[in-house]
KOLTOR-264717 format. One line per field, with one value per residue (C-alpha): residue number from 1; residue in three letters; x, y, z. Coordinates in pm, whole numbers, padded with zeros to 5 digits. Last residue first. Layout:
<rs>
k <- NUM	... $
r <- ALA	... $
east <- X	... $
north <- Y	... $
up <- Z	... $
</rs>
This chain:
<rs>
k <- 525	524	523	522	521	520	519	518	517	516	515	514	513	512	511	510	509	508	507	506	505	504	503	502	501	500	499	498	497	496	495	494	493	492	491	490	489	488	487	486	485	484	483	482	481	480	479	478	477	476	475	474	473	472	471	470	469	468	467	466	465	464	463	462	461	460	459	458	457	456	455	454	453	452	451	450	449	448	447	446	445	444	443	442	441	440	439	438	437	436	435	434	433	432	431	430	429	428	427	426	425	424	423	422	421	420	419	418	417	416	415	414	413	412	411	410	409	408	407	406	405	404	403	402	401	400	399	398	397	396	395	394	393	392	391	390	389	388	387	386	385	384	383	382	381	380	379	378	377	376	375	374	373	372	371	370	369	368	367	366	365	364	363	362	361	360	359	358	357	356	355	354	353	352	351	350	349	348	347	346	345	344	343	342	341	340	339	338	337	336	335	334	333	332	331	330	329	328	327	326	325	324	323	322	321	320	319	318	317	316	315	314	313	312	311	310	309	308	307	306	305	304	303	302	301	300	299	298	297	296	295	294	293	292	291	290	289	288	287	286	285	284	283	282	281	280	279	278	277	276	275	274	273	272	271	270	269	268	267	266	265	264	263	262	261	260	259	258	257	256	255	254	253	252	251	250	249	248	247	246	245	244	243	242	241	240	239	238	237	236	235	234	233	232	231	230	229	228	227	226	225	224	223	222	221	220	219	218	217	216	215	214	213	212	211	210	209	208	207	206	205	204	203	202	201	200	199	198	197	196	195	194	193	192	191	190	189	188	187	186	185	184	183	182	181	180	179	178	177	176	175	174	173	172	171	170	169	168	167	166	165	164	163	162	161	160	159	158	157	156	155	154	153	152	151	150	149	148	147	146	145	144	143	142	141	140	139	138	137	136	135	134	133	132	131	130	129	128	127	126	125	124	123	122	121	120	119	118	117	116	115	114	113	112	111	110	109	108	107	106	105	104	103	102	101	100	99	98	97	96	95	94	93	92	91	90	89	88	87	86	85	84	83	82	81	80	79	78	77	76	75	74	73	72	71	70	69	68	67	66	65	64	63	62	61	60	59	58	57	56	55	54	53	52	51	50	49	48	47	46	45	44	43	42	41	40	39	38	37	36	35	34	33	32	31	30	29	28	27	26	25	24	23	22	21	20	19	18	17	16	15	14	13	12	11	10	9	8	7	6	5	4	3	2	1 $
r <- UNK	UNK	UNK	UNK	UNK	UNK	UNK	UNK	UNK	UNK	UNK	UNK	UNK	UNK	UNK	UNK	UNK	UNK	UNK	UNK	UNK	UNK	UNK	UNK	UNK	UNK	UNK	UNK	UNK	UNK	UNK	UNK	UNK	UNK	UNK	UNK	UNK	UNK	UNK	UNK	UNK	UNK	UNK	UNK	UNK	UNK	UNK	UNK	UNK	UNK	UNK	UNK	UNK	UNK	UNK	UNK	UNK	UNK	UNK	UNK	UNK	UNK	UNK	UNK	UNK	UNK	UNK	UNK	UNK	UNK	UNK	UNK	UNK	UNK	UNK	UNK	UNK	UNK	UNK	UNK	UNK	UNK	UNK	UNK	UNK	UNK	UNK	UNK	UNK	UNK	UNK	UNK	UNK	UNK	UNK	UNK	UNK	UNK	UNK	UNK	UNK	UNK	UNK	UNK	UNK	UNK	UNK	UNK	UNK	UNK	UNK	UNK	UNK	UNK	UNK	UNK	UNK	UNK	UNK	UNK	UNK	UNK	UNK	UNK	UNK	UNK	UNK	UNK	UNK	UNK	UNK	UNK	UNK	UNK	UNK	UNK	UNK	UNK	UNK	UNK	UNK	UNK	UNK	UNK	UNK	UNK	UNK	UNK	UNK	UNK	UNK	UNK	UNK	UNK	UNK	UNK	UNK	UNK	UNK	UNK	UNK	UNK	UNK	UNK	UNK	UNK	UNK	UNK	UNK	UNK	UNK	UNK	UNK	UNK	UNK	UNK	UNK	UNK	UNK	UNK	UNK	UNK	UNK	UNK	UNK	UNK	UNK	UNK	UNK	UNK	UNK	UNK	UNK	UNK	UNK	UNK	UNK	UNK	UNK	UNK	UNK	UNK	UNK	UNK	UNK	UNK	UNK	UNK	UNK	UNK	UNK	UNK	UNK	UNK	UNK	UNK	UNK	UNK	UNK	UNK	UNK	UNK	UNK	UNK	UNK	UNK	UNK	UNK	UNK	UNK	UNK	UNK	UNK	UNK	UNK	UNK	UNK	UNK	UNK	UNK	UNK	UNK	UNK	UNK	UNK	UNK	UNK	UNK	UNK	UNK	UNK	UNK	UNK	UNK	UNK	UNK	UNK	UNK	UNK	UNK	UNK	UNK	UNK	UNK	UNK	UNK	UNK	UNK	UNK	UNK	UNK	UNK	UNK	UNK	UNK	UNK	UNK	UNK	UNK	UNK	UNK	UNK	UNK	UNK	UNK	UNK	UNK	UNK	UNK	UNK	UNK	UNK	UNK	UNK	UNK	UNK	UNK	UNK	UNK	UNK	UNK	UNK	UNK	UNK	UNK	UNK	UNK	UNK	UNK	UNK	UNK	UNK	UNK	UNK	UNK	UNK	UNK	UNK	UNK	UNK	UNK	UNK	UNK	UNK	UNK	UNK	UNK	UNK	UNK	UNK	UNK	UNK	UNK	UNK	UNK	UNK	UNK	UNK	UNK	UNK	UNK	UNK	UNK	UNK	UNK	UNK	UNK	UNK	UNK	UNK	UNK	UNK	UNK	UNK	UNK	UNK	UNK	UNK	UNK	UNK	UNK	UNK	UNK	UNK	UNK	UNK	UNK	UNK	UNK	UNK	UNK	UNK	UNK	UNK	UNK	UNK	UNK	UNK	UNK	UNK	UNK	UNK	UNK	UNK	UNK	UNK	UNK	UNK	UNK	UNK	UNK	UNK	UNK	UNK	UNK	UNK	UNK	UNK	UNK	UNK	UNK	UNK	UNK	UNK	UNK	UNK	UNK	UNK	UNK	UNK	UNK	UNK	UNK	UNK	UNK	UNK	UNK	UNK	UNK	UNK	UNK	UNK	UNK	UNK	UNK	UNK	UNK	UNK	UNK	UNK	UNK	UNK	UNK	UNK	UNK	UNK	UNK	UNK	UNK	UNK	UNK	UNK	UNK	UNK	UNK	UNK	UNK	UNK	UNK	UNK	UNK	UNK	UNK	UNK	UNK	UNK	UNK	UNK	UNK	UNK	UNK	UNK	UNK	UNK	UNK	UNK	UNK	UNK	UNK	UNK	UNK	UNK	UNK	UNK	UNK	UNK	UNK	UNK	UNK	UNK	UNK	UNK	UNK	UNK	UNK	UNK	UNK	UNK	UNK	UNK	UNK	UNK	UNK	UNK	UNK	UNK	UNK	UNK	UNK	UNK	UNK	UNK	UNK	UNK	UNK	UNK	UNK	UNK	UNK	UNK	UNK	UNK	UNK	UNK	UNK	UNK	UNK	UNK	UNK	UNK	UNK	UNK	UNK	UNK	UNK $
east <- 08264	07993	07667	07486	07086	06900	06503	06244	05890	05578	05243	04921	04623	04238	03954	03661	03297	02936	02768	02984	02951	03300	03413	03389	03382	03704	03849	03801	04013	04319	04336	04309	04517	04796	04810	04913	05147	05281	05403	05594	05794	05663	05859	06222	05988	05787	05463	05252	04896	04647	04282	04018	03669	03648	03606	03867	04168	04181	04503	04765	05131	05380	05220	05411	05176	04812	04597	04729	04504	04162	04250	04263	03919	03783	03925	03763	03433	03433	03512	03206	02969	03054	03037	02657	02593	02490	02372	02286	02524	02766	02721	02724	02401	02254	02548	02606	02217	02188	02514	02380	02059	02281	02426	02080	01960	02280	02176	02348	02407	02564	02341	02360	02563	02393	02173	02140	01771	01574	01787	01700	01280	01299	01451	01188	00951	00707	00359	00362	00489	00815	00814	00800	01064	01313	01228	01317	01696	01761	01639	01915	01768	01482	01167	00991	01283	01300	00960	01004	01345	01234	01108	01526	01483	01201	01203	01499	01385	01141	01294	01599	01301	01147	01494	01581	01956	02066	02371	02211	01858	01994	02164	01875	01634	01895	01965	01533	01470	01748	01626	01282	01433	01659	01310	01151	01477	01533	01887	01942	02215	01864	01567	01210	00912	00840	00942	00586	00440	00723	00508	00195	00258	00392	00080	-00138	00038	00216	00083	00296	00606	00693	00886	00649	00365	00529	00630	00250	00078	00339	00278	-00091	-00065	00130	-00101	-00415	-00248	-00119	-00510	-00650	-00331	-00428	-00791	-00688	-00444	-00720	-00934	-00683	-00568	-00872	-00982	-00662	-00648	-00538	-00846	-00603	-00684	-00402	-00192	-00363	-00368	00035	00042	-00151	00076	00374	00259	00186	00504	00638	00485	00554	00931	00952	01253	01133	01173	00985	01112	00931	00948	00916	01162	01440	01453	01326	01007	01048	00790	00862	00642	00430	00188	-00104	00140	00343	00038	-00164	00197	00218	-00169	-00135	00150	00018	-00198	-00123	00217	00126	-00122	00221	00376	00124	00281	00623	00492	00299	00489	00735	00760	01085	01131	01374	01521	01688	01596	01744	01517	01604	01593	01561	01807	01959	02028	02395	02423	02296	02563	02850	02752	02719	03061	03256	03102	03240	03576	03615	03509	03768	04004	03931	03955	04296	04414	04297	04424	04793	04748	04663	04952	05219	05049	05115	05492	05574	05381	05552	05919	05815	05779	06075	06243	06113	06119	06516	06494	06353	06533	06880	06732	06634	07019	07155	07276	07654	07703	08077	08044	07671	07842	08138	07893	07710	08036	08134	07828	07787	08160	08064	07728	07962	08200	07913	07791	08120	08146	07783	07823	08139	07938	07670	07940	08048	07723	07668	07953	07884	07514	07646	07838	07509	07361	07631	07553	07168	07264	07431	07179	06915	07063	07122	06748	06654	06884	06713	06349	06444	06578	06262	06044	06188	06115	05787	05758	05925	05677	05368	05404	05479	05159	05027	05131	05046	04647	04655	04749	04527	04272	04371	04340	04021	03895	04020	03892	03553	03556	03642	03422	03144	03176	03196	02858	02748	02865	02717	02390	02412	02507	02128	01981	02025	02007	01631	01568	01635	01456	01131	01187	01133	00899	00689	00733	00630	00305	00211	00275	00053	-00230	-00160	-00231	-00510	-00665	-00647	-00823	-01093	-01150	-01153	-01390	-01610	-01642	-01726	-01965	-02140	-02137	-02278	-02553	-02637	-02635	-02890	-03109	-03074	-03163	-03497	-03639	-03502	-03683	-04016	-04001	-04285	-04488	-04438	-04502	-04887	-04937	-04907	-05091	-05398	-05368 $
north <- 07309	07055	07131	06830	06786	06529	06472	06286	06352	06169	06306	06179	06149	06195	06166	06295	06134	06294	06610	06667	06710	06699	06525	06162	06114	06333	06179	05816	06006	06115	05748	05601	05845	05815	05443	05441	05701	05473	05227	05446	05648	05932	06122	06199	06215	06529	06472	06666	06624	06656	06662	06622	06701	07037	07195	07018	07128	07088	07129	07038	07101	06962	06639	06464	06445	06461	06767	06940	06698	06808	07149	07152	06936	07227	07519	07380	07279	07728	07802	07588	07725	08087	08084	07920	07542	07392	07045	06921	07071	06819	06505	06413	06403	06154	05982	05947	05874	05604	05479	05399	05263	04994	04950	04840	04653	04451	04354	04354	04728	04807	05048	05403	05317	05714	05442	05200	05299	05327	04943	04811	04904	04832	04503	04438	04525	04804	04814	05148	05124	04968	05328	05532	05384	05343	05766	05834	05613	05758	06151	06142	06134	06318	06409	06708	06879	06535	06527	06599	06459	06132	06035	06060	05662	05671	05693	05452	05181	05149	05125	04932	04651	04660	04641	04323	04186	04057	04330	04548	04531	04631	04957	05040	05036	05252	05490	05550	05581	05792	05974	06021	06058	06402	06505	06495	06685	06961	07011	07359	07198	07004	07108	07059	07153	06880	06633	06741	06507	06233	06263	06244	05942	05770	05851	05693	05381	05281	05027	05109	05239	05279	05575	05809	05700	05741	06069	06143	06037	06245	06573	06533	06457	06757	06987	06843	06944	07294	07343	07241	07516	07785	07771	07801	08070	08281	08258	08325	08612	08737	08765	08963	09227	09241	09299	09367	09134	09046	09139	08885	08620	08659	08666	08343	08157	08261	08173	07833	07756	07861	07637	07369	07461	07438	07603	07969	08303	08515	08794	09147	09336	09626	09832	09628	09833	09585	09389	09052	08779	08490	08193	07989	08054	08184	08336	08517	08621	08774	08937	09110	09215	09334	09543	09865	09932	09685	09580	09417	09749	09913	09740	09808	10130	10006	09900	09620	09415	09099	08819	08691	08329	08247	07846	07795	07712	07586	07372	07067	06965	06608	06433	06057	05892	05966	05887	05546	05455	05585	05414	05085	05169	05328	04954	04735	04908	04940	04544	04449	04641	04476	04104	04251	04336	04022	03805	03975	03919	03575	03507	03703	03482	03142	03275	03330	03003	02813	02967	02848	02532	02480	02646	02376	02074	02191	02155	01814	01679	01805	01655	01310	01285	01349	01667	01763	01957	01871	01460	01420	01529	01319	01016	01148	01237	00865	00704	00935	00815	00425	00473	00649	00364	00145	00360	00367	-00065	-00046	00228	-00025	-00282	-00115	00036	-00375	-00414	-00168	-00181	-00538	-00451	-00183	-00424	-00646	-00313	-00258	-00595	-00536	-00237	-00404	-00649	-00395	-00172	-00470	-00535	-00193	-00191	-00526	-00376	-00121	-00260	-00469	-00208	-00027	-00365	-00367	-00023	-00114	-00418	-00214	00018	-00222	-00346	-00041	-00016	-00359	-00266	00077	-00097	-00330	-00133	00108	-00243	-00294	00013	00008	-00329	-00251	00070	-00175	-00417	-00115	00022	-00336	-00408	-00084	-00108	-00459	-00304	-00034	-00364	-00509	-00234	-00172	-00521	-00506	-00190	-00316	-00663	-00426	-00207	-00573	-00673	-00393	-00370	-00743	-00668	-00359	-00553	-00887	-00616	-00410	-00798	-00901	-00542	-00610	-00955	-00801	-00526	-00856	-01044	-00788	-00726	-01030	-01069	-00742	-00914	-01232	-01008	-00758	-01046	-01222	-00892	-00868	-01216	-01243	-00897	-01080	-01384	-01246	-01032	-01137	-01193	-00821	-00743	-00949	-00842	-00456	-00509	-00672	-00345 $
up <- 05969	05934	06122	06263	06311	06397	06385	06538	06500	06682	06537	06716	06510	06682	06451	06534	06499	06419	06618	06944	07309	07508	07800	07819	07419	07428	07696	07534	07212	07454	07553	07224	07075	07377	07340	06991	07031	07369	07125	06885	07179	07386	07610	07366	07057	07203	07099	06781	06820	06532	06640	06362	06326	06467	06167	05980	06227	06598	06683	06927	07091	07276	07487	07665	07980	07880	07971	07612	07439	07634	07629	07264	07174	07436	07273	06931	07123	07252	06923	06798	07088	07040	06648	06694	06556	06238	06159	05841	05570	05531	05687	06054	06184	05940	05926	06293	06339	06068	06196	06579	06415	06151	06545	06697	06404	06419	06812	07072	07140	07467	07693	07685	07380	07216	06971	07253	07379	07071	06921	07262	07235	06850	06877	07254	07025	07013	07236	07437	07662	07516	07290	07631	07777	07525	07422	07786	07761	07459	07564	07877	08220	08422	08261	08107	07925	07752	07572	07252	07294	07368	07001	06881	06779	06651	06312	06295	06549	06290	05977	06148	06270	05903	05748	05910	05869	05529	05488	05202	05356	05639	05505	05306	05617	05840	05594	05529	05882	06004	05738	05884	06222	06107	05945	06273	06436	06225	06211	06359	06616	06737	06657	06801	06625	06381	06713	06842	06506	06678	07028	06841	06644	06932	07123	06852	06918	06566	06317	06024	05938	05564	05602	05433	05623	05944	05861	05739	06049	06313	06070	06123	06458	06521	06296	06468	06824	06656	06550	06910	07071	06810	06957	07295	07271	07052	07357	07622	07403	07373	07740	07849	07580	07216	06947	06594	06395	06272	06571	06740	06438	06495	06871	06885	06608	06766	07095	06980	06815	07150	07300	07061	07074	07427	07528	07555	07360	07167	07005	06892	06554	06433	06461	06731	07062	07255	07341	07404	07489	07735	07659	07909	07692	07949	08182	07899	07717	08065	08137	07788	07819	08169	08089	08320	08042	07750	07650	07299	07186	07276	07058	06769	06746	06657	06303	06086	06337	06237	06484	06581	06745	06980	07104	06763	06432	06116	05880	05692	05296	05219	04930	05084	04813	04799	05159	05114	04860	05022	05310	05176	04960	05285	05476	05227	05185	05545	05552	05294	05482	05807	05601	05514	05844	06004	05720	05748	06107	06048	05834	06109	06380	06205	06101	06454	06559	06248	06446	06766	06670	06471	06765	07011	06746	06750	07101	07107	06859	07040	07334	07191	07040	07372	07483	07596	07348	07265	07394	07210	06926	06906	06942	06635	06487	06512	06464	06137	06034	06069	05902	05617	05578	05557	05311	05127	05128	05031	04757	04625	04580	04428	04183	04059	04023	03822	03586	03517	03434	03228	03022	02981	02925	02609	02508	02494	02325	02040	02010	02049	01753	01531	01523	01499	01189	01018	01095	00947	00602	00680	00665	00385	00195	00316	00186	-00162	-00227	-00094	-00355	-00600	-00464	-00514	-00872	-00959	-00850	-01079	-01372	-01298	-01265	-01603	-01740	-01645	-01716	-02143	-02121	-02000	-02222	-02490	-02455	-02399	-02789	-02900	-02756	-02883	-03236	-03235	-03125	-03379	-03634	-03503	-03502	-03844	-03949	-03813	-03949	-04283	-04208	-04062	-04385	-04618	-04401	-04479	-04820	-04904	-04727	-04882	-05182	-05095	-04960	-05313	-05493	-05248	-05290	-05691	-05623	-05429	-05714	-05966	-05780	-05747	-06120	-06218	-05912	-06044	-06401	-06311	-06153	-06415	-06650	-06426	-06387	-06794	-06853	-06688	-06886	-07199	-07152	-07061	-07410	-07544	-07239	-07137	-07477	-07477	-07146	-07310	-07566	-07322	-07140 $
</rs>
């Protein structure tokens, strides 16, 4: 230990000088690392402004370049400007010359013409004075011949006005009544036209069948034994069934079968129905055929009001007296030239609700008036007087509208119609009745209506011959031209139609054409 002091001591010096000569030379040695940094700073330095002065006087001659580059487009657009600006107003240099070479020639145009209208001036007077001097001549001439006038006719110059106002007058009342005549005739035409296409129209939708019956019905037998179950000892079973249905039952010579026959169509609807289930079953004597009579009857009454119900229902007519409905339900039975007579009313209906609606008037009153209009024939073998007038009566009983009421009872012009309801009724009918297919009527009753049209136009004096033609739908009459002349042709087809409507009972309308012929004849030899 002490050895070691004793070194330590020894060689105090040297361990001091070694930390100092570490130090001097750490500061040495520093100061020459920061002096080399200086030195590459200093050179770093030097570099970089030497490339920023490079760059600089590149920019700076790109710069020029561009400056010089743009003084020259500049130039190179102003001058093309100018250029441009001296040509238009070189332009404008020869158009305002052009102008005023113009303006020079329009100039010596109106001072030539202003001397040739200060010639025509001149001229122009010296004309006016001479159409004075002539139109005083003239007044002097048309005094004269006035005057000169008056002396050959003998009228004074209010007279002569007046009567040539006369004839003017006349002559615009002539030419008045020939415009409105031509607007008459045309505003009829228009109307025909109208009317054909309304009822053209309606007709085509009109598609219900009808039924063809007359005043007999036949009943088919199992065979000609059961007749004489029909007779009955003595015939009280045919005379018990005629007095109880008021039918007439007819046994012939016909195998097996028997007619009944009577004017009622509901009774005889009923006796049908009776003999039928009596036959059936076979049980025919006095007693039964009151009873089966009776029951038939109640089922034909529900049948008839049943039928009455649904005809109103399918002509949208409501709110009908329960007696109406059964009176039309009766009409189910009733024909009339084999047109069944309900369904005749049901499209009476129908045409005469389209037809108002087409022309503005009211289809519910036409509906109506319509169905029943024909309601008094199923009950005019009952009561005195035509079936319009009967069916009027009975439908203002009970509760329909004074419309409905005159439209019922002027549909055959019993009375006049006033109404349009009443005369859209009046076509409903005519239509219904008259087209193709819905009425028929026996060979004996159409010749006899052919012979009858015939007679009728032979009754009138001047007459030569006539035909009915078209089914009884048209009358042609040929005249004899030396009798009848154009004006009295006219007259004799109205007259020799109002006969017709007088006299003879048709379905629909006829038309009635009178033929007046002249002809000459020579021979040359």
């Amino acid at each position: 230990m002490e050895a070691l002091q004793t070194l330590v001591a020894e060689n105090l010096w040297l361990i001091l000088a070694i930390p100092v000569a570490l130090f001097i030379l750490g500061a040495l040695l520093g100061h020459f690392l920061s002096r080399n940094r200086l030195v590459k700073a200093e050179r770093d330095a030097e570099n970089i402004l030497t490339k920023a002065r490079t760059q600089a006087e590149a920019d700076k001659k790109e710069a020029l370049l561009e400056a010089k580059d743009y003084r020259i487009h500049m130039r190179k657009e102003l001058d093309e400007e100018i250029k441009e600006r001296r040509h238009e107003l070189q332009s404008a240099e020869r158009k305002l010359g052009k102008r005023e070479d113009q303006l020079d020639k329009r100039l010596e145009a109106l001072e030539k013409r202003d001397k040739e209208i200060q010639g025509k001036h001149k001229e122009i007077a010296s004309q006016q004075q001479e159409i004075q001097e002539r139109k005083q001549q003239l007044n002097g001439l048309y005094q004269e011949q006035k005057e000169q006038l008056e002396r050959i006719s003998g009228m004074s110059v209010d007279q002569a006005k007046h009567l040539l106002l006369e004839k003017v007058e006349a002559d615009v009342r002539r030419d008045a009544a020939m415009i409105i005549k031509r607007v008459e005739e045309e505003t009829k035409e228009h109307a025909r036209k109208k009317s054909r296409d309304i009822l053209i129209t309606t007709i085509q939708k009109i598609a219900s069948d009808q039924t063809s019956e007359a005043c007999v019905s036949t009943i088919p037998l199992p065979s000609d034994e059961v007749k004489g179950r029909i007779i009955g000892r003595e015939g009280r079973n045919i005379r018990s069934f005629e007095q109880i249905t008021g039918i007439n039952l007819i046994i012939d010579d016909t195998p097996e079968a028997v007619v009944l026959s009577g004017f009622d169509p509901i009774r005889r609807e009923v006796a049908r129905l009776t003999l039928e289930r009596l036959v059936a079953d076979g049980r025919i004597h006095p007693g039964r055929i009151e009873e089966v009579y009776e029951k038939t009857a109640t089922e034909i009454d529900e049948i008839v009001m049943e039928a009455g119900e649904q005809i109103a229902f399918e002509s949208d007519v409501h709110d009908l007296h329960p007696e109406l409905i059964r009176l039309l339900g009766r009409l189910k039975y009733r024909t009339s030239y084999g047109q069944n007579v309900l369904l005749h009313c049901k499209e009476c209906a129908y045409i005469a609700g389209i037809m108002a609606a087409e022309l503005g008037a009211d289809p519910i009153v036409a509906r109506r008036a319509g169905l029943l209009h024909d309601i008094g024939k199923s009950i005019d073998w009952e009561m005195q007087g035509g079936h319009a007038m009967i069916g009027a009566e009975h439908v203002k009983r009970y509760g329909e509208s004074e419309q409905v009421v005159h439209a019922v009872a002027a549909h055959h012009e019993d009375v006049e119609p006033q109404s349009i309801e009443a005369v859209l009724v009046m076509i409903a009918d005519t239509v219904s009745a008259a087209r193709p297919g819905a009425r028929r009527e026996t060979l004996e009753t159409y010749i006899k209506r052919l012979e009858k049209l015939e007679e009728v136009a032979q009754s009138f004096t001047g007459v030569e011959r006539s035909f009915a033609i078209q089914a009884g739908r048209e009358v042609r009459i040929l005249v004899e031209p030396d009798k009848i002349d154009d004006v009295e042709s006219s007259k004799l087809a109205r007259d020799i139609s109002k006969k017709i409507e007088a006299e003879v009972e048709y379905p629909g309308q006829i038309k009635v054409t009178v033929i007046r012929e002249t002809r000459a004849t020579e021979y040359a030899r």
